[in-house]
LUMLUMDREN-2810 file (N, C-alpha, C; in Angstrom, 1 decimal):
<atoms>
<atom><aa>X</aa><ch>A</ch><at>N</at><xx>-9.1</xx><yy>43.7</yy><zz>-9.2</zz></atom>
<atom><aa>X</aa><ch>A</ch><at>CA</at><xx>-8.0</xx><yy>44.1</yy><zz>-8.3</zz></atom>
<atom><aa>X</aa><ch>A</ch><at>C</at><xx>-6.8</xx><yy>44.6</yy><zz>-9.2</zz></atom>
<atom><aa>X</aa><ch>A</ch><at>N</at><xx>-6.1</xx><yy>45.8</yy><zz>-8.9</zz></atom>
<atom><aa>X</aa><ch>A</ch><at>CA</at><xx>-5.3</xx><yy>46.5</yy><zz>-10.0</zz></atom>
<atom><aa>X</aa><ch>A</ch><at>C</at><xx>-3.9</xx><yy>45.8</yy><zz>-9.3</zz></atom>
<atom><aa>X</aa><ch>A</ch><at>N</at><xx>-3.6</xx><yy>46.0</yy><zz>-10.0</zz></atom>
<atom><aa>X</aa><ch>A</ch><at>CA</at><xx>-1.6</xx><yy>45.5</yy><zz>-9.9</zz></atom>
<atom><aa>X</aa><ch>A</ch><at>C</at><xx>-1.3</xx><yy>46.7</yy><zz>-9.9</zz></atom>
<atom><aa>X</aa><ch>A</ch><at>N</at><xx>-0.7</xx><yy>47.5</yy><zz>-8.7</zz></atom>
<atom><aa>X</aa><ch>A</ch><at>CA</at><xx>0.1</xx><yy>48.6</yy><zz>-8.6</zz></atom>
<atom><aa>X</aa><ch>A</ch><at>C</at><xx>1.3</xx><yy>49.1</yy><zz>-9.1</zz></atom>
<atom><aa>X</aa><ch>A</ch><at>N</at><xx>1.9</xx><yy>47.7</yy><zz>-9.5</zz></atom>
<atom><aa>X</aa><ch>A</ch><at>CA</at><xx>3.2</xx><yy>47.9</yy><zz>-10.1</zz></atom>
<atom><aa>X</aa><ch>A</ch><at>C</at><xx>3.3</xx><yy>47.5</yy><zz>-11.3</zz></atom>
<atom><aa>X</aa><ch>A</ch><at>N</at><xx>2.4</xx><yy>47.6</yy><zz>-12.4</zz></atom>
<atom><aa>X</aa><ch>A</ch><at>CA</at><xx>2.4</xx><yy>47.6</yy><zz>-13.4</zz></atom>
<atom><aa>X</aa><ch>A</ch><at>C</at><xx>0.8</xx><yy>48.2</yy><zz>-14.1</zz></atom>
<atom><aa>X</aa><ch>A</ch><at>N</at><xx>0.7</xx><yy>48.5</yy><zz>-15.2</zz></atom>
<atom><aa>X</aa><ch>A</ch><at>CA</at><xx>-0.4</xx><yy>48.9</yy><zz>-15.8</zz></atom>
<atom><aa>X</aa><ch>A</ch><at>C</at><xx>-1.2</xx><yy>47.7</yy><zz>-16.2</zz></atom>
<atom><aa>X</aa><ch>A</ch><at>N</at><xx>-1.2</xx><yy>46.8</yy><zz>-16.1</zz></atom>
<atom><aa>X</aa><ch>A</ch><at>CA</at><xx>-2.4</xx><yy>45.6</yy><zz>-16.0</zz></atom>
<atom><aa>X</aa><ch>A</ch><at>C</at><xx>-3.0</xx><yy>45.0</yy><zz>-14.7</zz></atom>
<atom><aa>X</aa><ch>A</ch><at>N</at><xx>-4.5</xx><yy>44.5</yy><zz>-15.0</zz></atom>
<atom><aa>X</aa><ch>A</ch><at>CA</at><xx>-5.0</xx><yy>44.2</yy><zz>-13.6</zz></atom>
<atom><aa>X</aa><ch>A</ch><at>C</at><xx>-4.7</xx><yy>42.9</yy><zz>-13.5</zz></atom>
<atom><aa>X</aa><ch>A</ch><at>N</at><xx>-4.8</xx><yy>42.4</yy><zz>-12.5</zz></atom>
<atom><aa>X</aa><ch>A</ch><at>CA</at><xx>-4.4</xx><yy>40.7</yy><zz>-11.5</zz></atom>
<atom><aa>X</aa><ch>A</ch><at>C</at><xx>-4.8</xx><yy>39.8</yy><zz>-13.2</zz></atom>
<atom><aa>X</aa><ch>A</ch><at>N</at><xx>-6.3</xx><yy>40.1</yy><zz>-13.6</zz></atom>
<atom><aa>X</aa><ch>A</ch><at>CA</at><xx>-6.4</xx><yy>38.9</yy><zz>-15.1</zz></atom>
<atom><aa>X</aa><ch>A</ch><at>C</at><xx>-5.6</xx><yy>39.4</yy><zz>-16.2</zz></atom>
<atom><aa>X</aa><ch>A</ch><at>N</at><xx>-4.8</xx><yy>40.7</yy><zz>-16.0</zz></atom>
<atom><aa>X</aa><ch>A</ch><at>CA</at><xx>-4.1</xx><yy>40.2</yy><zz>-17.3</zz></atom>
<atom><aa>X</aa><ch>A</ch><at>C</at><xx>-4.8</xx><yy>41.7</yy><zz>-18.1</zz></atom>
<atom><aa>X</aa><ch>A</ch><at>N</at><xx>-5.6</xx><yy>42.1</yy><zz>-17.8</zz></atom>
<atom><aa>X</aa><ch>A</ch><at>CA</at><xx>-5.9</xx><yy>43.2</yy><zz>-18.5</zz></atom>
<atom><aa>X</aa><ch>A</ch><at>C</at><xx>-5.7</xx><yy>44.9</yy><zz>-18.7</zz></atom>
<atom><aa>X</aa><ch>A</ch><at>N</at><xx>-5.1</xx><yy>45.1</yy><zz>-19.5</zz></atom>
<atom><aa>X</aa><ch>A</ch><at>CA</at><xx>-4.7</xx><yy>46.3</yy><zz>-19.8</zz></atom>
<atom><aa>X</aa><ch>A</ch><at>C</at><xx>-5.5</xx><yy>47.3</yy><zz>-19.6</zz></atom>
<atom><aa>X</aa><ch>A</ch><at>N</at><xx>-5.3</xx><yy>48.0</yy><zz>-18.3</zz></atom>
<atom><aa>X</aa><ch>A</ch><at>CA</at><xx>-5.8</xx><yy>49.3</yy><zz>-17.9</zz></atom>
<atom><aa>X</aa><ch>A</ch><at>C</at><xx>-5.6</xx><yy>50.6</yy><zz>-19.1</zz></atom>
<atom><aa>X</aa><ch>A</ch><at>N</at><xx>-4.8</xx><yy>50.8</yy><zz>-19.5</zz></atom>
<atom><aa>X</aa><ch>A</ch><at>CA</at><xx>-4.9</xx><yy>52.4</yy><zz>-20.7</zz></atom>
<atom><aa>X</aa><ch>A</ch><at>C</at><xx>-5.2</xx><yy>51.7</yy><zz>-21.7</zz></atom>
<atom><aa>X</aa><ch>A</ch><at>N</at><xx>-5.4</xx><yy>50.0</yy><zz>-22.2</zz></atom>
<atom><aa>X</aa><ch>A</ch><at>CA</at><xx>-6.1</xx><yy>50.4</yy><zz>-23.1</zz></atom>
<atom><aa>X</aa><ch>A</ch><at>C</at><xx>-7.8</xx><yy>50.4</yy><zz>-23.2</zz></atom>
<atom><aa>X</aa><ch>A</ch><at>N</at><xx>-8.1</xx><yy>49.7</yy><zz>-21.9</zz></atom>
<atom><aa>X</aa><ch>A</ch><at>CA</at><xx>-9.9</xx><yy>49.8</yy><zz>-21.6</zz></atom>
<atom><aa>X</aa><ch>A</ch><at>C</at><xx>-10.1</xx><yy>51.4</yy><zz>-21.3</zz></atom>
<atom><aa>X</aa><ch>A</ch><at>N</at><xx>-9.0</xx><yy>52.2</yy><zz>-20.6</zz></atom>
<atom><aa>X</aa><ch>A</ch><at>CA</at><xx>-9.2</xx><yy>53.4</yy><zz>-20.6</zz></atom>
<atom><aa>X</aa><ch>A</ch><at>C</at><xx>-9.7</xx><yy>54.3</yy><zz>-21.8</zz></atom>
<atom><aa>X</aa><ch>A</ch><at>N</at><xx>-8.8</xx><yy>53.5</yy><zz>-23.3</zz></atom>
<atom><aa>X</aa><ch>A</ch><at>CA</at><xx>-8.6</xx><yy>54.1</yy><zz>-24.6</zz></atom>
<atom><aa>X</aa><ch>A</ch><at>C</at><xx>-10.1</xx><yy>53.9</yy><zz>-25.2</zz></atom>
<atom><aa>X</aa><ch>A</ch><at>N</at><xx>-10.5</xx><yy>52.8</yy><zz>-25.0</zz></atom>
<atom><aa>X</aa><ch>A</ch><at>CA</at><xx>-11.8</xx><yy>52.3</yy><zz>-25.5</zz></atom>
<atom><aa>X</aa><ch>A</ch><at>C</at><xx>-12.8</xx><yy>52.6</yy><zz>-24.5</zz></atom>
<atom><aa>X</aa><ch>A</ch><at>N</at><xx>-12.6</xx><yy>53.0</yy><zz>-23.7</zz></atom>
<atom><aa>X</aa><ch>A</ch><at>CA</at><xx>-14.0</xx><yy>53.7</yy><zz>-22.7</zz></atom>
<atom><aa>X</aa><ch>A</ch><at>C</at><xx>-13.9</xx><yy>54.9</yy><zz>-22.9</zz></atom>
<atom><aa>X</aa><ch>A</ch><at>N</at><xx>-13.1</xx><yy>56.1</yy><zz>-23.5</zz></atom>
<atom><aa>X</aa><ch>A</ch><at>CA</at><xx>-13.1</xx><yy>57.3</yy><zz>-24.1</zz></atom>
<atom><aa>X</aa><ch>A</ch><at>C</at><xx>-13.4</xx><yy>57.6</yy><zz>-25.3</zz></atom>
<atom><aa>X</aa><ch>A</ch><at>N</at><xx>-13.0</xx><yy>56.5</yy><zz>-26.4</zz></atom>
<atom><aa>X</aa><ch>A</ch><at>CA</at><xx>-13.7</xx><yy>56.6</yy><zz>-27.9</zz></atom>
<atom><aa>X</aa><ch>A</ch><at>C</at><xx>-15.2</xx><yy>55.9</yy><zz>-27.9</zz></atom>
<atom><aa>X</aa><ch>A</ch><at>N</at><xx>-15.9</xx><yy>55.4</yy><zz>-26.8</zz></atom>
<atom><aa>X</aa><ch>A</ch><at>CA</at><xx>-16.8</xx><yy>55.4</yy><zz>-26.7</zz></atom>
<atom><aa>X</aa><ch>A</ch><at>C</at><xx>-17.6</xx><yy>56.5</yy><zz>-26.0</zz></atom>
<atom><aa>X</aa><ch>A</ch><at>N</at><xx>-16.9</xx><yy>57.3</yy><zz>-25.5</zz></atom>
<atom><aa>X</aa><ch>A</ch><at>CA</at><xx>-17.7</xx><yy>58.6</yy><zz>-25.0</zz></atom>
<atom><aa>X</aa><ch>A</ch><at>C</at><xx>-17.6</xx><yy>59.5</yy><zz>-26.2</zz></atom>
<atom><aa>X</aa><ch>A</ch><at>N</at><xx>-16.8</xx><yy>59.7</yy><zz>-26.8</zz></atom>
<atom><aa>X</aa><ch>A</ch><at>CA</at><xx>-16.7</xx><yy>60.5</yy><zz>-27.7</zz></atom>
<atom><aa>X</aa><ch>A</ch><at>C</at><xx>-17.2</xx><yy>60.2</yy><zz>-29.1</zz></atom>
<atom><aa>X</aa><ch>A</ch><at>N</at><xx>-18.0</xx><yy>59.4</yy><zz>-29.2</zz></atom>
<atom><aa>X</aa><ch>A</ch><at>CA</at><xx>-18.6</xx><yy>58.8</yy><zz>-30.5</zz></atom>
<atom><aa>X</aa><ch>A</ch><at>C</at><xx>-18.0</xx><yy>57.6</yy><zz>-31.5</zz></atom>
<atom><aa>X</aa><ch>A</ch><at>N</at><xx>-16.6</xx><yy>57.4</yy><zz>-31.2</zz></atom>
<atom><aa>X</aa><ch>A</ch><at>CA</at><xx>-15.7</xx><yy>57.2</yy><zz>-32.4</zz></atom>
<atom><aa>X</aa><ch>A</ch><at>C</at><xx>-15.8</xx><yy>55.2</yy><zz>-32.2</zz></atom>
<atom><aa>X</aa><ch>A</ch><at>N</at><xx>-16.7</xx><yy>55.0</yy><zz>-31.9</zz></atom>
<atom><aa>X</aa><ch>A</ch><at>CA</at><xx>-16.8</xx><yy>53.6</yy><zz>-31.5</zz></atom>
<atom><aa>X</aa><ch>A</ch><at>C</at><xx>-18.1</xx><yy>52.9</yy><zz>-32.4</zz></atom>
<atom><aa>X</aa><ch>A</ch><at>N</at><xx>-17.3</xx><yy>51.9</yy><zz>-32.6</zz></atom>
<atom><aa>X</aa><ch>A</ch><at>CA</at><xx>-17.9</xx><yy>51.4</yy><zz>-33.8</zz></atom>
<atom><aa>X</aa><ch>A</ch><at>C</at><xx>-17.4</xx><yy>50.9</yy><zz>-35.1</zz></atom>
<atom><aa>X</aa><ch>A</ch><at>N</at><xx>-16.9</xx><yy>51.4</yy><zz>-36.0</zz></atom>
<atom><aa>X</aa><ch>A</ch><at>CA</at><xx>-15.7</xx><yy>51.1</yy><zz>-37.1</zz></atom>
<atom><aa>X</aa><ch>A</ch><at>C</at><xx>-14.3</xx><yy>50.7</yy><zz>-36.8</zz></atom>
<atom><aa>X</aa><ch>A</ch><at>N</at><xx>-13.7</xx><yy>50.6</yy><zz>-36.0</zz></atom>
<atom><aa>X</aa><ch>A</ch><at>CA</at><xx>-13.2</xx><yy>50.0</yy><zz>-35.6</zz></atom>
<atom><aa>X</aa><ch>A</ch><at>C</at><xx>-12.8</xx><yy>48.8</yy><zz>-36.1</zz></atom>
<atom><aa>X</aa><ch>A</ch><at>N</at><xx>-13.5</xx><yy>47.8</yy><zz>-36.2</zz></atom>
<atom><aa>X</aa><ch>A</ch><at>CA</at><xx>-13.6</xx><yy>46.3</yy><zz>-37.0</zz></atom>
<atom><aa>X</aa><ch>A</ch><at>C</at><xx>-13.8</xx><yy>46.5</yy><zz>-38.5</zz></atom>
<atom><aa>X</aa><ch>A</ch><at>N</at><xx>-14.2</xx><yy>47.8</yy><zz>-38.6</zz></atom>
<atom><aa>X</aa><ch>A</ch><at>CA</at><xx>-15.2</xx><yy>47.9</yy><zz>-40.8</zz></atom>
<atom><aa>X</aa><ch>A</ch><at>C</at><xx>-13.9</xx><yy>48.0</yy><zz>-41.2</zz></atom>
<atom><aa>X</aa><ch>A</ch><at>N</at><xx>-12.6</xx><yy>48.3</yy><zz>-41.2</zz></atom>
<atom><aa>X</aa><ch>A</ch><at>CA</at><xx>-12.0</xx><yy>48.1</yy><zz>-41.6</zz></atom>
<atom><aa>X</aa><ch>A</ch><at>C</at><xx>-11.3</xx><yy>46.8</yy><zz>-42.1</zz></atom>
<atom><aa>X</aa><ch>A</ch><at>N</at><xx>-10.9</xx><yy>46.1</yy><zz>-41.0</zz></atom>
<atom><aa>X</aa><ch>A</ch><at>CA</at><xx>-10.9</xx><yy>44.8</yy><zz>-41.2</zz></atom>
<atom><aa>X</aa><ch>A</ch><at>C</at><xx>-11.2</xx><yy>43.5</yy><zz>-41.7</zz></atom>
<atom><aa>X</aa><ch>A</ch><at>N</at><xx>-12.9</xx><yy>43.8</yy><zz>-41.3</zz></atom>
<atom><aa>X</aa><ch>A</ch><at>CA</at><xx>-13.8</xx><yy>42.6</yy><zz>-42.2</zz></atom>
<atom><aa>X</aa><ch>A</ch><at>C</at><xx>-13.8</xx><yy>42.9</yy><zz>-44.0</zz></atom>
<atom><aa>X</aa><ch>A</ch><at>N</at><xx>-13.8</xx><yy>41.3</yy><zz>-43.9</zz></atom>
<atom><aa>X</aa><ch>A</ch><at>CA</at><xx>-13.4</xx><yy>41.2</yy><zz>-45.6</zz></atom>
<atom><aa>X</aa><ch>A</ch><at>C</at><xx>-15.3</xx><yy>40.7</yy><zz>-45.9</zz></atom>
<atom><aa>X</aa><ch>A</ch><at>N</at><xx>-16.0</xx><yy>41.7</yy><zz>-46.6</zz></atom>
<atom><aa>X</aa><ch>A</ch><at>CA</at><xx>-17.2</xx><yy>41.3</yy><zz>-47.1</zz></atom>
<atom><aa>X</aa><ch>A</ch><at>C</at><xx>-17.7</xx><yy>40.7</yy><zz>-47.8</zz></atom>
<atom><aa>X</aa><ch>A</ch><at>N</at><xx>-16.8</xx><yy>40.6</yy><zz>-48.9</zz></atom>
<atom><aa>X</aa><ch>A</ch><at>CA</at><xx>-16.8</xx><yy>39.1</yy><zz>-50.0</zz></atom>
<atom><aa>X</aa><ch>A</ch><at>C</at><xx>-16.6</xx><yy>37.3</yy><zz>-49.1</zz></atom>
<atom><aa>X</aa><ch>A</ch><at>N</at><xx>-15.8</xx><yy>38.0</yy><zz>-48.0</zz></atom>
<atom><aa>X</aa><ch>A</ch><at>CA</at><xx>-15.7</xx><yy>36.3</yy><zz>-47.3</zz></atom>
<atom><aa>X</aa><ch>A</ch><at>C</at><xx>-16.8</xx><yy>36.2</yy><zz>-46.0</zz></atom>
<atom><aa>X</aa><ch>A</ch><at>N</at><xx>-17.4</xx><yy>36.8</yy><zz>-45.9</zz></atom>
<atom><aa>X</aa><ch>A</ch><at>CA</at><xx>-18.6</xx><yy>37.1</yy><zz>-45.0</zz></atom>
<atom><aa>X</aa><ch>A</ch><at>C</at><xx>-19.9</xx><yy>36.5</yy><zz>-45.9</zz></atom>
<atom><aa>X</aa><ch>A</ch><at>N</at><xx>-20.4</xx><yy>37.1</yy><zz>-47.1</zz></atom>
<atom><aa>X</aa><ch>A</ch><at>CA</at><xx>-21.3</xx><yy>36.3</yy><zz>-48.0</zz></atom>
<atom><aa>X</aa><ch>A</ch><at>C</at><xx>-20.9</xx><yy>35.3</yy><zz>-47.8</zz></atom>
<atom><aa>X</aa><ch>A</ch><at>N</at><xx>-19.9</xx><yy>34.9</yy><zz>-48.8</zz></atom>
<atom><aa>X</aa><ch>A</ch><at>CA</at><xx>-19.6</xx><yy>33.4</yy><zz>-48.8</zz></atom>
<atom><aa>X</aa><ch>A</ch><at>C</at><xx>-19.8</xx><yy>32.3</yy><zz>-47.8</zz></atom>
<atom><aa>X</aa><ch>A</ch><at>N</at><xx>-19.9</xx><yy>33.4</yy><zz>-46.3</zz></atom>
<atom><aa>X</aa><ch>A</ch><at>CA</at><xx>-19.8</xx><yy>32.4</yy><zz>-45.2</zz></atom>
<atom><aa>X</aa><ch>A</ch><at>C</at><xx>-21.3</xx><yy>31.8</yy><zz>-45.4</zz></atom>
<atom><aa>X</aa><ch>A</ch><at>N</at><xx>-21.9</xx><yy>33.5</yy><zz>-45.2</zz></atom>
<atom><aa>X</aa><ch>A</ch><at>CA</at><xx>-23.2</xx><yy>33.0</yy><zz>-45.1</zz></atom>
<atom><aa>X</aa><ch>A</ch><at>C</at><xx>-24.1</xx><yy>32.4</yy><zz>-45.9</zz></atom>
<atom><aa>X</aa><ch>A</ch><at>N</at><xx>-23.7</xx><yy>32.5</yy><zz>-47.3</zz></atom>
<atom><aa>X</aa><ch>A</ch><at>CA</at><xx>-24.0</xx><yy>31.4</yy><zz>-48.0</zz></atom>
<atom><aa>X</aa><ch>A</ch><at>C</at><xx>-24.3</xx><yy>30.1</yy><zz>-47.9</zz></atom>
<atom><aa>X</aa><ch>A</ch><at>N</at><xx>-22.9</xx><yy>29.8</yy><zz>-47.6</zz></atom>
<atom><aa>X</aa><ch>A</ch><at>CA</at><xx>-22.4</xx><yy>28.3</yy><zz>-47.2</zz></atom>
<atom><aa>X</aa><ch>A</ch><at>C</at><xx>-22.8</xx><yy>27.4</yy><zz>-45.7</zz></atom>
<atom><aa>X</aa><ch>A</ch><at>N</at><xx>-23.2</xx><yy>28.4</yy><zz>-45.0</zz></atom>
<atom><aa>X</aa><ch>A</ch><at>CA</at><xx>-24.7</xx><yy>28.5</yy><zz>-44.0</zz></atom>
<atom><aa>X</aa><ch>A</ch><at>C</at><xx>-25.7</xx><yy>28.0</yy><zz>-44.5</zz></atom>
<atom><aa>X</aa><ch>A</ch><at>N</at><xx>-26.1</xx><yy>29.1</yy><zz>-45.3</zz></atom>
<atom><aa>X</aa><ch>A</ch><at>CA</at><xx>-27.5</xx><yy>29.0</yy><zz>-45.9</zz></atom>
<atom><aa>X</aa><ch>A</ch><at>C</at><xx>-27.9</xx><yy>27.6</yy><zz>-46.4</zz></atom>
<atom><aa>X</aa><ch>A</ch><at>N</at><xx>-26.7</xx><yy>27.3</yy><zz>-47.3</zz></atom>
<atom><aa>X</aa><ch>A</ch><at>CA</at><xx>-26.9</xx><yy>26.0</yy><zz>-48.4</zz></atom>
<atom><aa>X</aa><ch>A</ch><at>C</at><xx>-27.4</xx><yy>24.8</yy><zz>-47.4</zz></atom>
<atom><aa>X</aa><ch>A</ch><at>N</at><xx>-26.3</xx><yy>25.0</yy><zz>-46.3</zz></atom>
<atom><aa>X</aa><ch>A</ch><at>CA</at><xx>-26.2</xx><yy>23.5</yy><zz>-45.2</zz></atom>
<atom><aa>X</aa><ch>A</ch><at>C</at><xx>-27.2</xx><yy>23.3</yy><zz>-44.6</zz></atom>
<atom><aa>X</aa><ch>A</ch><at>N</at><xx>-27.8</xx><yy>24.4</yy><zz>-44.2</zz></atom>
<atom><aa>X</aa><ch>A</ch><at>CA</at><xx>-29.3</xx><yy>24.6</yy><zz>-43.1</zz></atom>
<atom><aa>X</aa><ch>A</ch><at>C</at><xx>-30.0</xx><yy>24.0</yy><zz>-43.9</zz></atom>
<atom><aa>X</aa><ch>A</ch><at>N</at><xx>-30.3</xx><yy>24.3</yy><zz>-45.0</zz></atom>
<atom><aa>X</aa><ch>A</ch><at>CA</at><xx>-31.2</xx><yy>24.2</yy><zz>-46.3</zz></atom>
<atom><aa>X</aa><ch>A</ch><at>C</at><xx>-31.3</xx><yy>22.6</yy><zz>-46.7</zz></atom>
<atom><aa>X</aa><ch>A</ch><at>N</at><xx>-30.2</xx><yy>21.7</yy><zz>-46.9</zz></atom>
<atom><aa>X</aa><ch>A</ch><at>CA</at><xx>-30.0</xx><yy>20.4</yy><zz>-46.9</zz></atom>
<atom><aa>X</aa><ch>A</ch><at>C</at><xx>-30.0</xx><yy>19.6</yy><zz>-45.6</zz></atom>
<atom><aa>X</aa><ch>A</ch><at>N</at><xx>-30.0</xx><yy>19.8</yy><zz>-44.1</zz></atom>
<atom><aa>X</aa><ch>A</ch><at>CA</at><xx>-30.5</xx><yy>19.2</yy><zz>-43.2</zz></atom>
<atom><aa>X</aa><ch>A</ch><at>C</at><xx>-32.1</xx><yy>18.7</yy><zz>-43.0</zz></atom>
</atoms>
């Protein structure tokens, strides 16, 4: 249910920007988005530190 008087719906969610991200997904550009962000050195590490724990139960 949209809120007419403003650009978010009744939960709180931002209409132009689901609009934004339902167009860069028509247009291909969806996906990388996050690659920027994730730090890959601390992702090993995580999963490492996963690994080790599984491995000792």
């Amino acid at each position: 249910m949209e809120n007419k008087y403003s650009n978010k719906t009744a939960s709180g969610t931002d209409v132009q920007h689901v609009k934004q991200k339902n167009a860069q997904v028509s247009s291909g550009k969806y996906g990388t988005e996050f690659a920027s962000e994730t730090d890959v050195q601390h992702v090993k590490r995580q999963n490492a530190q996963a690994n080790k724990n599984q491995k000792e139960c």
